[in-house]
PDB file of N, H, CA, C and O in Angstrom:
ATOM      1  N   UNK A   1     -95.740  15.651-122.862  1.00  0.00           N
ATOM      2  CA  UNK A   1     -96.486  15.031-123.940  1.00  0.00           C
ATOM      3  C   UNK A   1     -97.047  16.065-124.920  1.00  0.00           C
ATOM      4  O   UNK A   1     -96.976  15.886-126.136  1.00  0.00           O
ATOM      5  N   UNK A   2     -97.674  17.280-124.304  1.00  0.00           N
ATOM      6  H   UNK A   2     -97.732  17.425-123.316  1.00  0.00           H
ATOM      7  CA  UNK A   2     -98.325  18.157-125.436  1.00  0.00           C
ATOM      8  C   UNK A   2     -96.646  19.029-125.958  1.00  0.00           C
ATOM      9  O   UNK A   2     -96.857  20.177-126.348  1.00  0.00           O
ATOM     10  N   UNK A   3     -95.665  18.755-125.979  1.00  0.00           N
ATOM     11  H   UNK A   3     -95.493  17.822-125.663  1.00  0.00           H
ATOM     12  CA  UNK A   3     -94.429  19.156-126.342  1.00  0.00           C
ATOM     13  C   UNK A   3     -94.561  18.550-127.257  1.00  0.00           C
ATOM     14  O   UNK A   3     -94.675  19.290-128.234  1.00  0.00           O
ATOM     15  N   UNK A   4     -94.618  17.451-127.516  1.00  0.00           N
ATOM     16  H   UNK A   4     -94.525  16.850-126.723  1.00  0.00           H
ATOM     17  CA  UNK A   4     -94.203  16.159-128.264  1.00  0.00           C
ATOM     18  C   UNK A   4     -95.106  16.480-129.840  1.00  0.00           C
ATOM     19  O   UNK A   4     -94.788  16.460-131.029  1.00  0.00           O
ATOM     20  N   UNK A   5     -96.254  16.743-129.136  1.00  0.00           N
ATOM     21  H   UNK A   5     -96.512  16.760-128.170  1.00  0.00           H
ATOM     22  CA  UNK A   5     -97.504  16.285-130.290  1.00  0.00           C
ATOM     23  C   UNK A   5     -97.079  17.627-130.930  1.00  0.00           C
ATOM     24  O   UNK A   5     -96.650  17.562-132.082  1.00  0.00           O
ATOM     25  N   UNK A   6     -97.136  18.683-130.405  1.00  0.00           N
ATOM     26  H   UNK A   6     -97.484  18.736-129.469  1.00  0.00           H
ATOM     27  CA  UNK A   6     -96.595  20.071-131.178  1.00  0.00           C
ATOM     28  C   UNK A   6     -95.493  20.208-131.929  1.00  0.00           C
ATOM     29  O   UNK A   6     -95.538  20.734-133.041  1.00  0.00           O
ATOM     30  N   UNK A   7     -94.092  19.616-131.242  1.00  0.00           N
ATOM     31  H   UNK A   7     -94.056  19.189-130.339  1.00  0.00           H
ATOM     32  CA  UNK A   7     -93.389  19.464-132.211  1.00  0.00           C
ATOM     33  C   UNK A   7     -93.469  18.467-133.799  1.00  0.00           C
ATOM     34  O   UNK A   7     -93.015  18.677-134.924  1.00  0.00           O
ATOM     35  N   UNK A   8     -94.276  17.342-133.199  1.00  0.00           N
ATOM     36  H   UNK A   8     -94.644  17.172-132.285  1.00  0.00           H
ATOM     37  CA  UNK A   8     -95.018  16.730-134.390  1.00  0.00           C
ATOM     38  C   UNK A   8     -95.144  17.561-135.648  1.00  0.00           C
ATOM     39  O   UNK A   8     -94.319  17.814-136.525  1.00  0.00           O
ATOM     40  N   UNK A   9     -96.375  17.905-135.496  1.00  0.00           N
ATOM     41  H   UNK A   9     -97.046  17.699-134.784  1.00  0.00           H
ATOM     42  CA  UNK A   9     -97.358  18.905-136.173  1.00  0.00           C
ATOM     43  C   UNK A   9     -96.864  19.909-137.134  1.00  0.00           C
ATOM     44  O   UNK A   9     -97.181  20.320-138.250  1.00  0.00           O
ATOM     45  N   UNK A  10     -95.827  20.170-136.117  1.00  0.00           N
ATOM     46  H   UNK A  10     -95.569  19.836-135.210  1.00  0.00           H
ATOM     47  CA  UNK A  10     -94.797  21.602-136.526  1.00  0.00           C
ATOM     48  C   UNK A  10     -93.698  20.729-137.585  1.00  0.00           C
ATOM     49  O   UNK A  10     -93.640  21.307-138.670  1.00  0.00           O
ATOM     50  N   UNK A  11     -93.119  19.909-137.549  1.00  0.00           N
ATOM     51  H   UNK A  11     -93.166  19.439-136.668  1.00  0.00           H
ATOM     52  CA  UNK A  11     -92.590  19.058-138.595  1.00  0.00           C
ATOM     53  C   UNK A  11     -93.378  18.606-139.280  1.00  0.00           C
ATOM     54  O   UNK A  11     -92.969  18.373-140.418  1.00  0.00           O
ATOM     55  N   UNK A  12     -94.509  18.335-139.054  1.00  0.00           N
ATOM     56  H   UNK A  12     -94.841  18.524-138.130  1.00  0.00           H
ATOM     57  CA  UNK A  12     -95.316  17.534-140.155  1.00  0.00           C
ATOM     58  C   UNK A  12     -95.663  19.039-141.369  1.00  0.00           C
ATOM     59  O   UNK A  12     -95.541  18.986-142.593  1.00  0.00           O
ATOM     60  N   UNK A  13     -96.009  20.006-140.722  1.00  0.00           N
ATOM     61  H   UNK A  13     -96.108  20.050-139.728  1.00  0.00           H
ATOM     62  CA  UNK A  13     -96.445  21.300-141.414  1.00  0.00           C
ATOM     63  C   UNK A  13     -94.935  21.463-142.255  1.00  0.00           C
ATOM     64  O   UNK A  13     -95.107  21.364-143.470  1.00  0.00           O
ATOM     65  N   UNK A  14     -93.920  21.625-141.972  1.00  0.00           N
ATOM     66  H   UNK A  14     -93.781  21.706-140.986  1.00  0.00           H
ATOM     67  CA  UNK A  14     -92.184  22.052-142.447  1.00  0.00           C
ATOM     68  C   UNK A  14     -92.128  21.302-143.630  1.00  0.00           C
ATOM     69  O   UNK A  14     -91.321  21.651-144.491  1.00  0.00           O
ATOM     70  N   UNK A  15     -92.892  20.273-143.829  1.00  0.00           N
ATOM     71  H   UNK A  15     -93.549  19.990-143.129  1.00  0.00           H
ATOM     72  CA  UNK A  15     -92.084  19.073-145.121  1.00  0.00           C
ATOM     73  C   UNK A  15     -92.035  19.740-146.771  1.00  0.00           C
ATOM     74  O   UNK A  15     -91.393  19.355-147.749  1.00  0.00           O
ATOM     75  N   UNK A  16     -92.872  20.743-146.628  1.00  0.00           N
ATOM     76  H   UNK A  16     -93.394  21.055-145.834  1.00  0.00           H
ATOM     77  CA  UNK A  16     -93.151  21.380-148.173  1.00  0.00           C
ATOM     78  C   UNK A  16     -93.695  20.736-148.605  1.00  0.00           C
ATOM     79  O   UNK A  16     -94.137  19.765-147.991  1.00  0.00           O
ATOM     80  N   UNK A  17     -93.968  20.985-150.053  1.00  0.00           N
ATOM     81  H   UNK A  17     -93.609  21.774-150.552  1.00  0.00           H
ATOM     82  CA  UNK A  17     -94.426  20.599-151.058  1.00  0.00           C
ATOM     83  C   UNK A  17     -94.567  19.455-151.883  1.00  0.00           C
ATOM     84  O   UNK A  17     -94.769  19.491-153.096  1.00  0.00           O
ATOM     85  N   UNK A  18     -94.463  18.522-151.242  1.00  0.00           N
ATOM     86  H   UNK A  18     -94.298  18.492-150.256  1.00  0.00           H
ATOM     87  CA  UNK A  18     -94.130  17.044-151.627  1.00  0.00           C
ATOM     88  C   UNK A  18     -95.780  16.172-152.124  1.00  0.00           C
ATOM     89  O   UNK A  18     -95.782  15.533-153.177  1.00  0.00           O
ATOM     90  N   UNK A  19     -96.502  16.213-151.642  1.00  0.00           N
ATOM     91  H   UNK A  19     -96.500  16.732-150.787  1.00  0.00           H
ATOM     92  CA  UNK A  19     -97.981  16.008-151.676  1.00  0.00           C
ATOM     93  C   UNK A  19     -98.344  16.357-153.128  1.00  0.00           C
ATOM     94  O   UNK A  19     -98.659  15.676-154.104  1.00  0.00           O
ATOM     95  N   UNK A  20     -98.135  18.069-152.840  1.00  0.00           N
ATOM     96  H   UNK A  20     -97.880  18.623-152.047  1.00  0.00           H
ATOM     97  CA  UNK A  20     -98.876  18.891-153.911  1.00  0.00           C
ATOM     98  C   UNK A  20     -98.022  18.335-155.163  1.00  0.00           C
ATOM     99  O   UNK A  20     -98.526  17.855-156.179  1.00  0.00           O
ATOM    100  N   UNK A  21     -96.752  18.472-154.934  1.00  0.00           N
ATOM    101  H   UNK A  21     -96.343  18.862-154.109  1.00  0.00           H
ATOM    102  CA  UNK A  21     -95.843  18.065-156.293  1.00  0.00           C
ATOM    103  C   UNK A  21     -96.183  16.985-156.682  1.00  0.00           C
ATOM    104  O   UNK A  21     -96.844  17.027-157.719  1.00  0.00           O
ATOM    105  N   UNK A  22     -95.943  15.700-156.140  1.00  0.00           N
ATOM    106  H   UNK A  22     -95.406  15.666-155.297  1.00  0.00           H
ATOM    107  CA  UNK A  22     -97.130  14.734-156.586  1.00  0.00           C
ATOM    108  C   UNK A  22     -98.455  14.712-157.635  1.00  0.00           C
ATOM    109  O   UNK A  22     -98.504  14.093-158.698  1.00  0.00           O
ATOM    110  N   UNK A  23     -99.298  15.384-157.168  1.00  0.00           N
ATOM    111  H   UNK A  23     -99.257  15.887-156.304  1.00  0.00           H
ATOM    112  CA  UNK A  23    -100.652  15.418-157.570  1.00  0.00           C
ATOM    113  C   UNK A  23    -100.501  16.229-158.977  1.00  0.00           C
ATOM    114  O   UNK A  23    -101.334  16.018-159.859  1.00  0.00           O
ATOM    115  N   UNK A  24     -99.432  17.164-159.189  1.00  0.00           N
ATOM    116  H   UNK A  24     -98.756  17.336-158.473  1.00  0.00           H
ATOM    117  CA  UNK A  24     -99.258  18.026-160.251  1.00  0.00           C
ATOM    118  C   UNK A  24     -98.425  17.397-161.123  1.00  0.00           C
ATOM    119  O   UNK A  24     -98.720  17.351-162.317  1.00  0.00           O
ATOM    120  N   UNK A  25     -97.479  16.933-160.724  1.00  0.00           N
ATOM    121  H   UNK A  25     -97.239  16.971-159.754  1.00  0.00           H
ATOM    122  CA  UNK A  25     -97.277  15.918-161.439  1.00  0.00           C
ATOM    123  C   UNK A  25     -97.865  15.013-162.164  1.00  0.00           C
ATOM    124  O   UNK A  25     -97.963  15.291-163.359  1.00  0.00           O
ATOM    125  N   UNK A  26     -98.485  13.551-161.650  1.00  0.00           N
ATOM    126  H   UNK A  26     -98.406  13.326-160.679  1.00  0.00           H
ATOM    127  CA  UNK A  26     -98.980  12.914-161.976  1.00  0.00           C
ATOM    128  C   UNK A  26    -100.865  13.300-162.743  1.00  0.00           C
ATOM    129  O   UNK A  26    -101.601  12.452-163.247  1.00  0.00           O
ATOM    130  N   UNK A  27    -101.118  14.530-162.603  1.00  0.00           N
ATOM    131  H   UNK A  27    -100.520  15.219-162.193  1.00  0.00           H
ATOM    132  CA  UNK A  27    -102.145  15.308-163.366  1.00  0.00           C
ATOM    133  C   UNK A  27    -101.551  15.746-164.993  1.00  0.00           C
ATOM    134  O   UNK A  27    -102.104  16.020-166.058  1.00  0.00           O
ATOM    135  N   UNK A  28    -100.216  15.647-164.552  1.00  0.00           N
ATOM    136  H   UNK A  28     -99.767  15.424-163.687  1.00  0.00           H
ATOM    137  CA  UNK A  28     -99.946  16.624-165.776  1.00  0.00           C
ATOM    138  C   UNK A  28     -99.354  15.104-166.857  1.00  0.00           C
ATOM    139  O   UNK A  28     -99.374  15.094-168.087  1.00  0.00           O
ATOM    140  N   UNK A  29     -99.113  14.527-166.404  1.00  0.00           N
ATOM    141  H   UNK A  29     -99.096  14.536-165.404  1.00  0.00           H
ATOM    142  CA  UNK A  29     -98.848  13.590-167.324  1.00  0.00           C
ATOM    143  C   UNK A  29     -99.739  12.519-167.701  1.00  0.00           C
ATOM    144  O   UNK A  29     -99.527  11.728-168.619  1.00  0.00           O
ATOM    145  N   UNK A  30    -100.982  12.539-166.768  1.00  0.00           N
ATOM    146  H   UNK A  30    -101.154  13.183-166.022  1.00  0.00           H
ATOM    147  CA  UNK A  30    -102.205  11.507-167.363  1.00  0.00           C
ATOM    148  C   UNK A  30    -102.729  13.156-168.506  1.00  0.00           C
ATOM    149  O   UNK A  30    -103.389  12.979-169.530  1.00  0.00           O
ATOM    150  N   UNK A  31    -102.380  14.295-168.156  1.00  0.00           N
ATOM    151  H   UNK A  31    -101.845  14.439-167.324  1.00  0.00           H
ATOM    152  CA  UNK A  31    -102.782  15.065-169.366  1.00  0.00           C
ATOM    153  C   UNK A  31    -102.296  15.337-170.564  1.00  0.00           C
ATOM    154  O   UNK A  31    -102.956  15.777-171.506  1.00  0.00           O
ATOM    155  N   UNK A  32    -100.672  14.985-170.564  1.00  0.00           N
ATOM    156  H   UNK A  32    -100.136  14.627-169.799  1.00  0.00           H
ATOM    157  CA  UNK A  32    -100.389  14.579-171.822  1.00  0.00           C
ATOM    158  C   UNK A  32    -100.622  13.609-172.469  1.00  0.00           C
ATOM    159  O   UNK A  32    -101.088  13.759-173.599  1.00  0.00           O
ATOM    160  N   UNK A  33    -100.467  12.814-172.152  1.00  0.00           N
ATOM    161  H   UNK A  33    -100.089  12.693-171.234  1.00  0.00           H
ATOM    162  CA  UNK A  33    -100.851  11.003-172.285  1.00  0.00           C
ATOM    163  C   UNK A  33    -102.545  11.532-173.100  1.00  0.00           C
ATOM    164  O   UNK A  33    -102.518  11.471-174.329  1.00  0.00           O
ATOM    165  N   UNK A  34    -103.713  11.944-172.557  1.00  0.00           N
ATOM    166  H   UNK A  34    -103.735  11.994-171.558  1.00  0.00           H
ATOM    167  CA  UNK A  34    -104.695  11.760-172.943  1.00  0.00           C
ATOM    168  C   UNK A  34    -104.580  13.360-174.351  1.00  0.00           C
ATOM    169  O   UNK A  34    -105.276  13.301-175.364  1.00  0.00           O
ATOM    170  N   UNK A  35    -103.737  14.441-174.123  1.00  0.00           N
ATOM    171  H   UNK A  35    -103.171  14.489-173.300  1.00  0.00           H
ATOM    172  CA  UNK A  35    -103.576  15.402-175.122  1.00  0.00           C
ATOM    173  C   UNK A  35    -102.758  14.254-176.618  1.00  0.00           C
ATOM    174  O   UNK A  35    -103.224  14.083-177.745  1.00  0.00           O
ATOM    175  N   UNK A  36    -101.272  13.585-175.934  1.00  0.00           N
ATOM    176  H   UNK A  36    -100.893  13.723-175.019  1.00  0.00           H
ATOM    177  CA  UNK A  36    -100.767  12.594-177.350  1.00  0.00           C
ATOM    178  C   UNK A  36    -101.987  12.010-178.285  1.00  0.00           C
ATOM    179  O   UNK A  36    -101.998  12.180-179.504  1.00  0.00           O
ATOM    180  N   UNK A  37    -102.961  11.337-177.605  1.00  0.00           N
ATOM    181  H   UNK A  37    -102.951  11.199-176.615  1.00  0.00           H
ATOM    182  CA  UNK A  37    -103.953  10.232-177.753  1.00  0.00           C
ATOM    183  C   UNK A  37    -104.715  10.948-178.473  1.00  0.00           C
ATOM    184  O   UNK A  37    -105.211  10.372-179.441  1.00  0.00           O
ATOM    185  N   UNK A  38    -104.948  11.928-178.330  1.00  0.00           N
ATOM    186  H   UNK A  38    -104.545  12.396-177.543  1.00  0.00           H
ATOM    187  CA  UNK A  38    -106.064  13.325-178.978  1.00  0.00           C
ATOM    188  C   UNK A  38    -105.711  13.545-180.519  1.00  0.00           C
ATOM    189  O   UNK A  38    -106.317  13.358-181.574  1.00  0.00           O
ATOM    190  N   UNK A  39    -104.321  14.077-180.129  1.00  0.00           N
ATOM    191  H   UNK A  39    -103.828  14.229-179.272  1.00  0.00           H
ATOM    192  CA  UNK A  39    -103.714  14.568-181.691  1.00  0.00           C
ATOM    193  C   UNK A  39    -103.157  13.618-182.237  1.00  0.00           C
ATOM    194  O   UNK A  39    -102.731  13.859-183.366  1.00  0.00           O
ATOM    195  N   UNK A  40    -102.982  12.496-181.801  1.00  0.00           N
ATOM    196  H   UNK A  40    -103.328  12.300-180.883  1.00  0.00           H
ATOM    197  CA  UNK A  40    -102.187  11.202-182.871  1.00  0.00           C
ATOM    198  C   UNK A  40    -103.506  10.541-183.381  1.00  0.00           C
ATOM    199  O   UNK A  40    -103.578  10.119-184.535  1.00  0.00           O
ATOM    200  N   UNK A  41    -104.578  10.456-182.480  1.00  0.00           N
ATOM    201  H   UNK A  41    -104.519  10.798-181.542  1.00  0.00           H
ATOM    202  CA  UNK A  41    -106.002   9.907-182.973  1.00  0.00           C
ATOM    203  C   UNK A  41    -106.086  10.072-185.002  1.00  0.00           C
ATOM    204  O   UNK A  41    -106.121   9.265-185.931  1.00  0.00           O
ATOM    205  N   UNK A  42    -106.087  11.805-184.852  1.00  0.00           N
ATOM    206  H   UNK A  42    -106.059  12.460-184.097  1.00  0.00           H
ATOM    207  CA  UNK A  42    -106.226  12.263-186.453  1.00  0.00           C
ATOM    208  C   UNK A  42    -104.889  11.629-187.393  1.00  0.00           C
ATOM    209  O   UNK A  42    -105.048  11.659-188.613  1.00  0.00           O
ATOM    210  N   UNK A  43    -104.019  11.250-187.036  1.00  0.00           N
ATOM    211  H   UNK A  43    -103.890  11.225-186.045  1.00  0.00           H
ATOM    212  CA  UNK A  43    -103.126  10.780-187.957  1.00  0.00           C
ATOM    213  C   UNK A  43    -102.875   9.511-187.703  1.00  0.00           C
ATOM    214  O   UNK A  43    -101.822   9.035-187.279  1.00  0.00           O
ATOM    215  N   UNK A  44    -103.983   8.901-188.002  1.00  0.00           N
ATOM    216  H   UNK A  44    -104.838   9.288-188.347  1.00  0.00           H
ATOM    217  CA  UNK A  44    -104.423   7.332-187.972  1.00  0.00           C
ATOM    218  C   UNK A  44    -104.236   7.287-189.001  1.00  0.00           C
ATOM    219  O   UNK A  44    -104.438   8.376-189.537  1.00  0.00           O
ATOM    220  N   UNK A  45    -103.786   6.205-189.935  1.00  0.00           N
ATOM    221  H   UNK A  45    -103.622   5.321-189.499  1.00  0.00           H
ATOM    222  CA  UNK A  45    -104.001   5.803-191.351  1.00  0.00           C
ATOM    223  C   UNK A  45    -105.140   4.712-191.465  1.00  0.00           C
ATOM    224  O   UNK A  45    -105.244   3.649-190.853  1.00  0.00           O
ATOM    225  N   UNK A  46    -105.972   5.280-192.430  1.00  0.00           N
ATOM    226  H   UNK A  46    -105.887   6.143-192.927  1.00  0.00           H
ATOM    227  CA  UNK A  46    -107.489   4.950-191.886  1.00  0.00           C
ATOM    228  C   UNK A  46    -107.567   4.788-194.327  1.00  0.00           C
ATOM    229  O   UNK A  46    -108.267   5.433-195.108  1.00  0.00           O
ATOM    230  N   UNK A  47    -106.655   3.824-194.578  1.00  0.00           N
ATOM    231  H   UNK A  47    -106.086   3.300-193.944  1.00  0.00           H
ATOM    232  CA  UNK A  47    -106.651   3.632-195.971  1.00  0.00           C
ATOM    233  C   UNK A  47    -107.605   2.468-196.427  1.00  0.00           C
ATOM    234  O   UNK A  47    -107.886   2.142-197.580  1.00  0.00           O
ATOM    235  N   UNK A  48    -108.109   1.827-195.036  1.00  0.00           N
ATOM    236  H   UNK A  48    -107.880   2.091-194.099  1.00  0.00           H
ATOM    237  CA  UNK A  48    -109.385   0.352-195.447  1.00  0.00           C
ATOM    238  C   UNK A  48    -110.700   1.292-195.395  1.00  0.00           C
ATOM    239  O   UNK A  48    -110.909   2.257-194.659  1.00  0.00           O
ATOM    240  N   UNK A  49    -111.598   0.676-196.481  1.00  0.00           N
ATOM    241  H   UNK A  49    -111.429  -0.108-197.079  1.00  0.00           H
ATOM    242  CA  UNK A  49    -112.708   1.446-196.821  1.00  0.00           C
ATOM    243  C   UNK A  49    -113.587   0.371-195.731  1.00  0.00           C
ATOM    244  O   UNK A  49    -113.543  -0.841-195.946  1.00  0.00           O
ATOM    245  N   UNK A  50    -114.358   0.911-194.587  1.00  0.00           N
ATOM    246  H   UNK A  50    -114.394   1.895-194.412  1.00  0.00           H
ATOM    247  CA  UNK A  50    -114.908   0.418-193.824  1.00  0.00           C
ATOM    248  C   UNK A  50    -115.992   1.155-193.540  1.00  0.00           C
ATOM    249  O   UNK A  50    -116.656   1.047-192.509  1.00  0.00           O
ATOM    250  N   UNK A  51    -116.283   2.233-194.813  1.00  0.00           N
ATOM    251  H   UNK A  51    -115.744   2.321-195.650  1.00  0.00           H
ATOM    252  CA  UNK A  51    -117.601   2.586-194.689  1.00  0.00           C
ATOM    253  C   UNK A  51    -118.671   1.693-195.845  1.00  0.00           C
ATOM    254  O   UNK A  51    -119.862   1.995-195.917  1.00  0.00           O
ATOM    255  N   UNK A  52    -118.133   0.701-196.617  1.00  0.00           N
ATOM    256  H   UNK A  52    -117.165   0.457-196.558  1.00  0.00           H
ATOM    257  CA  UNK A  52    -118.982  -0.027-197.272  1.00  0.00           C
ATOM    258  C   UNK A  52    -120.307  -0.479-197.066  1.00  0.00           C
ATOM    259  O   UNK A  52    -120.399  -1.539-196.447  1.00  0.00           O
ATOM    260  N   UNK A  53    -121.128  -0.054-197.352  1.00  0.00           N
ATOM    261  H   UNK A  53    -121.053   0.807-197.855  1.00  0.00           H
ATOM    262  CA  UNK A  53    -122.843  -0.770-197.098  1.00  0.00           C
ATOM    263  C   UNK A  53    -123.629   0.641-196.136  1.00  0.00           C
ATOM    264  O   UNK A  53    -124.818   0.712-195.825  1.00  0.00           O
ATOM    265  N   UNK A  54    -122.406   1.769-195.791  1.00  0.00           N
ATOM    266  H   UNK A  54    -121.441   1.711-196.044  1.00  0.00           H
ATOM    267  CA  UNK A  54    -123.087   2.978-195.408  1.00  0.00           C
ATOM    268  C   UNK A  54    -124.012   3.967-196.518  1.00  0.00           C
ATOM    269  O   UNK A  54    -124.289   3.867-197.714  1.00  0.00           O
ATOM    270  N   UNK A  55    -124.279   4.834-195.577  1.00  0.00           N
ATOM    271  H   UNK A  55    -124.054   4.916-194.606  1.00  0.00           H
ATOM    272  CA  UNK A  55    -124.879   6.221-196.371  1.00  0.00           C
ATOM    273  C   UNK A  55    -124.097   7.168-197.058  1.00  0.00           C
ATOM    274  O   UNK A  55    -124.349   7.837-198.060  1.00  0.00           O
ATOM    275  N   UNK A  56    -122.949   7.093-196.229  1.00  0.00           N
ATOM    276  H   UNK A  56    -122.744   6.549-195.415  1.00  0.00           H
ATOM    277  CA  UNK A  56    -121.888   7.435-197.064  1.00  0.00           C
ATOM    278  C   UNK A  56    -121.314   7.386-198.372  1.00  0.00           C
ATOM    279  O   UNK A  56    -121.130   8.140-199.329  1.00  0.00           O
ATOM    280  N   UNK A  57    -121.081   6.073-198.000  1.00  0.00           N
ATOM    281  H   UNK A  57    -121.230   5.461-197.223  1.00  0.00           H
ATOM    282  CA  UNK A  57    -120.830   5.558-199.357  1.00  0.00           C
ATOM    283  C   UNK A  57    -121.431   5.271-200.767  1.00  0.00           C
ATOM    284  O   UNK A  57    -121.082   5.109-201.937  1.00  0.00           O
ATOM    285  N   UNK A  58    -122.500   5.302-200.003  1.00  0.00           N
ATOM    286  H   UNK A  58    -122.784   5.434-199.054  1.00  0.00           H
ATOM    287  CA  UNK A  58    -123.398   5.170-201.611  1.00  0.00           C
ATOM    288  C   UNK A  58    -124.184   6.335-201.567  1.00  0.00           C
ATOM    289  O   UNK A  58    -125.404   6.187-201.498  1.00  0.00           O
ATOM    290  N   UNK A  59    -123.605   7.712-201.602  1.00  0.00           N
ATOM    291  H   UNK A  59    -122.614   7.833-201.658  1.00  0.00           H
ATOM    292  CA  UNK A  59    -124.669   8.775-202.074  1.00  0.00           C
ATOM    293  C   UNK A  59    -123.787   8.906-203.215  1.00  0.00           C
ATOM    294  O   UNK A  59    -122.637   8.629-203.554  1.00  0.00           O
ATOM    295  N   UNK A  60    -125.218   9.649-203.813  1.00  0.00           N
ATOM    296  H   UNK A  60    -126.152   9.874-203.538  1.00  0.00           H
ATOM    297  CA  UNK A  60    -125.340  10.255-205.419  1.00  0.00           C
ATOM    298  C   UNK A  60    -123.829  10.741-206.149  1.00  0.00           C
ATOM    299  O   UNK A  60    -123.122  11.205-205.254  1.00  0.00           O
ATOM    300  N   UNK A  61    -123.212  10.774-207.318  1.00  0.00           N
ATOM    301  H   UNK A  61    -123.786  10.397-208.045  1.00  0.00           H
ATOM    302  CA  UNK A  61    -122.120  11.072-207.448  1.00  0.00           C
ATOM    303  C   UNK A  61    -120.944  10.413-206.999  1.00  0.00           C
ATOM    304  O   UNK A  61    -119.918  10.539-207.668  1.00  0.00           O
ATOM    305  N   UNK A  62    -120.946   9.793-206.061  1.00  0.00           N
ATOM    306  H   UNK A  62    -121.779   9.691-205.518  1.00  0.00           H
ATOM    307  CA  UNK A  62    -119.691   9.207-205.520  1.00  0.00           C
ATOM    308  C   UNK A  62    -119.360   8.028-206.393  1.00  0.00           C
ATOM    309  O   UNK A  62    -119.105   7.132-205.588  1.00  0.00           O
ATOM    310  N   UNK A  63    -119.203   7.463-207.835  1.00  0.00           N
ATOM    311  H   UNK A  63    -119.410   8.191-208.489  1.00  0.00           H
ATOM    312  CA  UNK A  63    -118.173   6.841-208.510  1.00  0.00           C
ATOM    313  C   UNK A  63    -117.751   5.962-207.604  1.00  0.00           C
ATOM    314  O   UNK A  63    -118.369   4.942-207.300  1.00  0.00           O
ATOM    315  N   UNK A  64    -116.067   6.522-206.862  1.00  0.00           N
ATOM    316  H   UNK A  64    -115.564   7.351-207.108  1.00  0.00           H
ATOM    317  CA  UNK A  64    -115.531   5.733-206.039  1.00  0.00           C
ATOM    318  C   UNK A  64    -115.595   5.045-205.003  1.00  0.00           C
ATOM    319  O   UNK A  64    -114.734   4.310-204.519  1.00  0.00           O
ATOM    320  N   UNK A  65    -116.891   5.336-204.555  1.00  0.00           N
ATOM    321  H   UNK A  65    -117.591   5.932-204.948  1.00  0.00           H
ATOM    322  CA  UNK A  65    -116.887   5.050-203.239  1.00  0.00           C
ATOM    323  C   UNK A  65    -115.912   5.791-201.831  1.00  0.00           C
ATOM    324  O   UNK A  65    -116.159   5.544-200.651  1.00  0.00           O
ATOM    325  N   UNK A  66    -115.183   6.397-202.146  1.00  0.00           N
ATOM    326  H   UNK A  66    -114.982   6.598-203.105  1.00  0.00           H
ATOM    327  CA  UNK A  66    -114.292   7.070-201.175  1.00  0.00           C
ATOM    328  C   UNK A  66    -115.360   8.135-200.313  1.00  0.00           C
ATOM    329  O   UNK A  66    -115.162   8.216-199.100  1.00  0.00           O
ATOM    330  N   UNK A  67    -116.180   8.730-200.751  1.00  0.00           N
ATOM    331  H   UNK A  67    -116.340   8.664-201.736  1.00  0.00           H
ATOM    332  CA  UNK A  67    -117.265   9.455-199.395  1.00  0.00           C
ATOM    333  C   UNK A  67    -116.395  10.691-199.495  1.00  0.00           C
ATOM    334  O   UNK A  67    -117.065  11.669-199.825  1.00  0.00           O
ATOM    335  N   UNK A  68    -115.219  10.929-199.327  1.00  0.00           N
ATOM    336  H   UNK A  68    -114.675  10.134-199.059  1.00  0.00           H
ATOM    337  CA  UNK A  68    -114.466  11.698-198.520  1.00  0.00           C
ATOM    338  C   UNK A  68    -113.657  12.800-199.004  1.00  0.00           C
ATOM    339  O   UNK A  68    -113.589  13.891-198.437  1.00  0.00           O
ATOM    340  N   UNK A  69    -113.028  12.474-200.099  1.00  0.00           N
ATOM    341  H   UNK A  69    -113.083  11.588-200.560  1.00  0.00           H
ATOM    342  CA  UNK A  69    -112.082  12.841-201.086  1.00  0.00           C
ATOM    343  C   UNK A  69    -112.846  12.832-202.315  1.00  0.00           C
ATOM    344  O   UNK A  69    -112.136  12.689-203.310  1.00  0.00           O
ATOM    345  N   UNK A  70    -114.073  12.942-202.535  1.00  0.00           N
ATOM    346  H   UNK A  70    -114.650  13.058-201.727  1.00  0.00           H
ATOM    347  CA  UNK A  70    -114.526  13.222-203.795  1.00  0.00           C
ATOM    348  C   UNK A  70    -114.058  14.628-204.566  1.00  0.00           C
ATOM    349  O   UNK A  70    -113.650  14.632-205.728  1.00  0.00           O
ATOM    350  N   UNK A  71    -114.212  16.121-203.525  1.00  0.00           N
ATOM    351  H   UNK A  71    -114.542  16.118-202.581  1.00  0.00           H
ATOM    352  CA  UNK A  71    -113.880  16.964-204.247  1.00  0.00           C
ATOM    353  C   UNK A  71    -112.571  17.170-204.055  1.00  0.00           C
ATOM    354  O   UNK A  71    -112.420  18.390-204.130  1.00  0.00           O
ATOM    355  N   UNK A  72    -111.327  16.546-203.805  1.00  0.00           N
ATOM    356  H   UNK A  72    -111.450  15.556-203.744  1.00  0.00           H
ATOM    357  CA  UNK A  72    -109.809  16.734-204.003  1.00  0.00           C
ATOM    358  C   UNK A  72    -109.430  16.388-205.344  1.00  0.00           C
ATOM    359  O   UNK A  72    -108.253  16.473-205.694  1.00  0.00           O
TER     360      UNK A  72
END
């Protein structure tokens, strides 16, 4: 019986890297996923004026209302 459980053990230890590959894996792609989400965030097209009735929008000089692009 203590043959048995040792050889166990001793195969269970042999399997490699399968666990770890896993975890690195699936780390690395909830980290792209949340890196895509990051940098596509800024290239939102964000062309509806939905700062209306802000502070933004109605300071001094601003004409257009745009807040943003005044000095371009």
């Amino acid at each position: 019986m203590p043959d048995t459980v040792t050889a166990q053990l001793a195969a269970a230890a042999q399997q490699g890297v399968g666990d770890t590959l896993r975890i690195v894996l699936l780390v690395s792609l909830v980290g792209a996923a949340l890196l895509a989400w990051f940098l596509l965030r800024g290239y939102r097209a964000d062309d509806t004026d939905d700062t209306a009735g802000t502070a933004e929008a109605a300071r001094p000089g601003d004409e257009g209302g745009t807040g943003r692009d005044a000095n371009a």
